[in-house]
C-alpha positions in Angstrom: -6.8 7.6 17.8 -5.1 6.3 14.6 -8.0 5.0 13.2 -9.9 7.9 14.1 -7.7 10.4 12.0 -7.7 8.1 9.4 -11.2 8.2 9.1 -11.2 11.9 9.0 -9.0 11.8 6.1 -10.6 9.2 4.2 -14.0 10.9 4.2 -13.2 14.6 3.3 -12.5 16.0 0.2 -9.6 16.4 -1.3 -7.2 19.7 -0.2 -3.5 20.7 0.2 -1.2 18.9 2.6 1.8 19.8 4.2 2.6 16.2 4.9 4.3 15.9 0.7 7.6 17.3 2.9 8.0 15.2 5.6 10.4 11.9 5.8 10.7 8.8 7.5 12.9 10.1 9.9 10.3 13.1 11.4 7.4 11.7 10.9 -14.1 0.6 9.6 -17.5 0.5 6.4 -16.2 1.3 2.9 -15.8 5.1 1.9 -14.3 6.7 -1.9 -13.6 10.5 -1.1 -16.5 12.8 -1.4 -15.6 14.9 -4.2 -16.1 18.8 -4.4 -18.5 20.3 -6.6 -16.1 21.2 -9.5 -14.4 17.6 -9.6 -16.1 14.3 -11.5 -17.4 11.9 -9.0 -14.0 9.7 -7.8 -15.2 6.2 -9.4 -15.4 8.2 -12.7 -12.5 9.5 -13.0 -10.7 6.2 -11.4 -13.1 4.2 -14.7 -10.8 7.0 -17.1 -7.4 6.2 -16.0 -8.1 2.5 -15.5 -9.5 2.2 -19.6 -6.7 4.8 -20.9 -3.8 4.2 -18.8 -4.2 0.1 -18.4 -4.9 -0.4 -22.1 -2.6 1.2 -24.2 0.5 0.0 -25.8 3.9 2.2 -24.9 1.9 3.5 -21.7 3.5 2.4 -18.2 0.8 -0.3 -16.4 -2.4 1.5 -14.3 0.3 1.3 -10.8 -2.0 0.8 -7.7 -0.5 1.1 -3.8 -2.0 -1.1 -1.3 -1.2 0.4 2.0 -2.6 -1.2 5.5 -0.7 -2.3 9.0 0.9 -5.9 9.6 -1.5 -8.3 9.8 -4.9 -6.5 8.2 -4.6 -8.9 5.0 -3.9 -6.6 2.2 -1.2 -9.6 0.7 -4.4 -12.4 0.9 -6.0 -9.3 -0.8 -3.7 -8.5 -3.5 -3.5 -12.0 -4.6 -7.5 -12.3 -5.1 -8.0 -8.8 -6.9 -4.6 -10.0 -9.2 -6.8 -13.3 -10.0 -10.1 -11.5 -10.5 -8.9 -8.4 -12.3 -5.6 -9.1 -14.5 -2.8 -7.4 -11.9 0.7 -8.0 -11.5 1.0 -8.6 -8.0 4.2 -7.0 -7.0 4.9 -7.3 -2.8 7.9 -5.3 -1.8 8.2 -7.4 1.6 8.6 -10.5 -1.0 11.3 -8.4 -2.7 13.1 -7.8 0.3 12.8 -11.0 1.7 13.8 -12.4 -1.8 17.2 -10.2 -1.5 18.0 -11.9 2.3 17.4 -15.1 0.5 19.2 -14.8 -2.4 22.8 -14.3 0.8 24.0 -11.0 -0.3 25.6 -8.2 1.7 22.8 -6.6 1.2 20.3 -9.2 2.0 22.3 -9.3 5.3 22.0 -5.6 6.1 18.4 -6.1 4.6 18.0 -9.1 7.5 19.5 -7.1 10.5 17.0 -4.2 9.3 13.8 -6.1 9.2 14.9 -7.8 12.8 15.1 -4.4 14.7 11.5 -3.7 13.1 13.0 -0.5 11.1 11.9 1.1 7.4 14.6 -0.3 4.3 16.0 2.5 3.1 13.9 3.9 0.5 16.8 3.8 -2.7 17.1 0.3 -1.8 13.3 -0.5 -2.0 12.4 1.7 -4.7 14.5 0.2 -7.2 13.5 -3.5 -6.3 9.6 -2.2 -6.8 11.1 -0.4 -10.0 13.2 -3.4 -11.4 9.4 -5.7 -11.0 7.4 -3.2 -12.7 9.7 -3.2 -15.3 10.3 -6.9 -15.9 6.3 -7.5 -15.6 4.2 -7.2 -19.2 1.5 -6.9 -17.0 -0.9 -3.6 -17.7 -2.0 -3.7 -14.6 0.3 -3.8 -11.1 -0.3 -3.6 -7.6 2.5 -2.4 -5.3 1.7 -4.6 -1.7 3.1 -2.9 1.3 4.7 0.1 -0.2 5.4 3.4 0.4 6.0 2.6 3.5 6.7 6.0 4.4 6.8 9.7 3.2 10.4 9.2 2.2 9.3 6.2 0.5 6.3 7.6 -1.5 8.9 11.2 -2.2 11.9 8.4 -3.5 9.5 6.6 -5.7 8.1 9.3 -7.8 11.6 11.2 -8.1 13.1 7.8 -9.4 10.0 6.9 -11.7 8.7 10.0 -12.8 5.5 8.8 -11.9 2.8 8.7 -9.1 -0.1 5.8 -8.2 -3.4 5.5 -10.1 -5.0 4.3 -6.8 -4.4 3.9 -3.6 -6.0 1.3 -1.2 -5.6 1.2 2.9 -6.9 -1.7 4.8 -8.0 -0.5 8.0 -7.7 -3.2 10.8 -7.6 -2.8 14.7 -3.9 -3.3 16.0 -5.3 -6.0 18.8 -6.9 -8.1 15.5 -3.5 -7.5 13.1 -1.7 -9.0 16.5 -3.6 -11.8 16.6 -3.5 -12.4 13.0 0.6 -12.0 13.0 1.0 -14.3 15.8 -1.0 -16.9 14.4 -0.2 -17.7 10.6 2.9 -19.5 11.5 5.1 -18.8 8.8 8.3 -18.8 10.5 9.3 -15.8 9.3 11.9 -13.8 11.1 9.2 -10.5 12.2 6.7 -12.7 13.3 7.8 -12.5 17.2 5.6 -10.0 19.9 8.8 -8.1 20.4 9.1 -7.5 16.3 5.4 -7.1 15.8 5.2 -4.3 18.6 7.5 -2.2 16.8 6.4 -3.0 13.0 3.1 -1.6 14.2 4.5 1.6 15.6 6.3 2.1 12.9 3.5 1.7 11.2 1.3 4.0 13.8 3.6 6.7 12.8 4.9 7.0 9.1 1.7 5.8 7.4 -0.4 8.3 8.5 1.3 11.0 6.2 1.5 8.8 3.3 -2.5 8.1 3.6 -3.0 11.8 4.2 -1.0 12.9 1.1 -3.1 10.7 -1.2 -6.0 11.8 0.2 -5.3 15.4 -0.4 -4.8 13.7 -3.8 -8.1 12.2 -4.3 -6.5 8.7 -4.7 -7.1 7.0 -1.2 -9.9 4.5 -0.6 -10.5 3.1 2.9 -11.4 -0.9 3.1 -12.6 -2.3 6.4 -10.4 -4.9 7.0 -12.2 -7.0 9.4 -14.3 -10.1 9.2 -13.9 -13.2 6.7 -11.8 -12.8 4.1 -14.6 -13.2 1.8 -16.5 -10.5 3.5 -13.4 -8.1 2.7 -13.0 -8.9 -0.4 -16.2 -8.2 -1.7 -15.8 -4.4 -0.7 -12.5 -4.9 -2.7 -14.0 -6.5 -5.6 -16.7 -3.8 -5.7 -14.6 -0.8 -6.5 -12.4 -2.5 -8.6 -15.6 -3.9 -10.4 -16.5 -0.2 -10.7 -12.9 0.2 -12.7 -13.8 -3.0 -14.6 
């Protein structure tokens, strides 16, 4: 049903959404948005900011979101598009895991968090994601795994003053991100079927607003995130060639 509304949203053009309220607490093919008849086709208007916001000294970086569920690849992704295509590659699951690592109090609350398969609280998120954007002299970032949430998305433009350039959503099955989770072997500490269950329910239930808000916005672009990796990544590298 998820993927279904997804879908939906993905494919018609952009309009108002009462979704820009909500917080974390009440909450397959390549498509680009079908613009209206008024508006510049999407991969236009995406080649603008990418040239005018990307290359300009004293502008902030060209910021894109990469959104998608546990397991549907969008890190293997992020690290391809930042080799082909000069991004920053900023993961905010990196950043929190970096914080548990590094044996604060906060790294502990971080840790007990992440166990019970619950959202970080978006002020404690935000300003790690901040804090890389601003240490990077990249022109060019991508923001893995983040917002997370409507809270999330609401926290980082208030903080920021700013919103995404573009937004990408990998779009996997939940049975395929399952198998995928359970089989890299990377001993880290959410990678258990009890864990995995609720990551992808929270998941199931506080993307969907985030997704639908950038529709509305005219920024969200649907990858289908199944098949080789190679096979994904060329629908990746064919919009971003299109910014290129």
């Amino acid at each position: 049903m998820l993927r279904r509304r997804l879908s939906s949203l993905l494919l018609r053009s952009p309009c108002s959404s009462s979704a820009a309220a909500s917080s974390c607490h009440h909450q397959q093919q390549h498509h680009l948005l079908l613009p209206t008849h008024a508006e510049k086709p999407p991969a236009l208007n995406l080649l603008r900011l990418f040239t005018s916001l990307a290359g300009t000294d004293g502008e902030r970086p060209f910021i894109a979101f990469v959104l998608g569920g546990p397991g549907s690849g969008k890190g293997t992704q992020c690290s391809r598009i930042a080799s082909d295509f000069g991004f920053s590659h900023v993961s905010a699951g990196d950043l929190l895991r970096n914080e548990i690592a590094a044996g604060t109090d906060q790294g502990e609350w971080i840790l007990e968090i992440i166990r019970e398969g619950r959202i970080v609280p978006s002020e404690i998120t935000v300003e790690l994601v901040r804090k890389a954007i601003e240490s990077s002299t990249a022109k060019r970032v991508l923001i893995d795994g983040f917002p997370r949430c409507e809270e999330n998305r609401i926290a980082f433009e208030k903080i920021t003053g700013t919103e995404p350039d573009l937004v990408l959503f990998f779009d996997c099955p939940e049975d395929e991100m399952v198998k995928r989770l359970l089989s890299r072997n990377q001993g880290r500490v959410d990678d258990n079927i009890e864990t995995i269950k609720k990551r992808l329910k929270v998941f199931e239930s506080l993307n969907l607003p985030v997704v639908e808000y950038y529709s509305s916005r005219g920024k969200a672009h649907k990858i289908k995130a199944t098949g080789t990796e190679d096979e994904i990544f060329e629908a990746v590298r064919k919009l971003f060639s299109s910014l290129r």
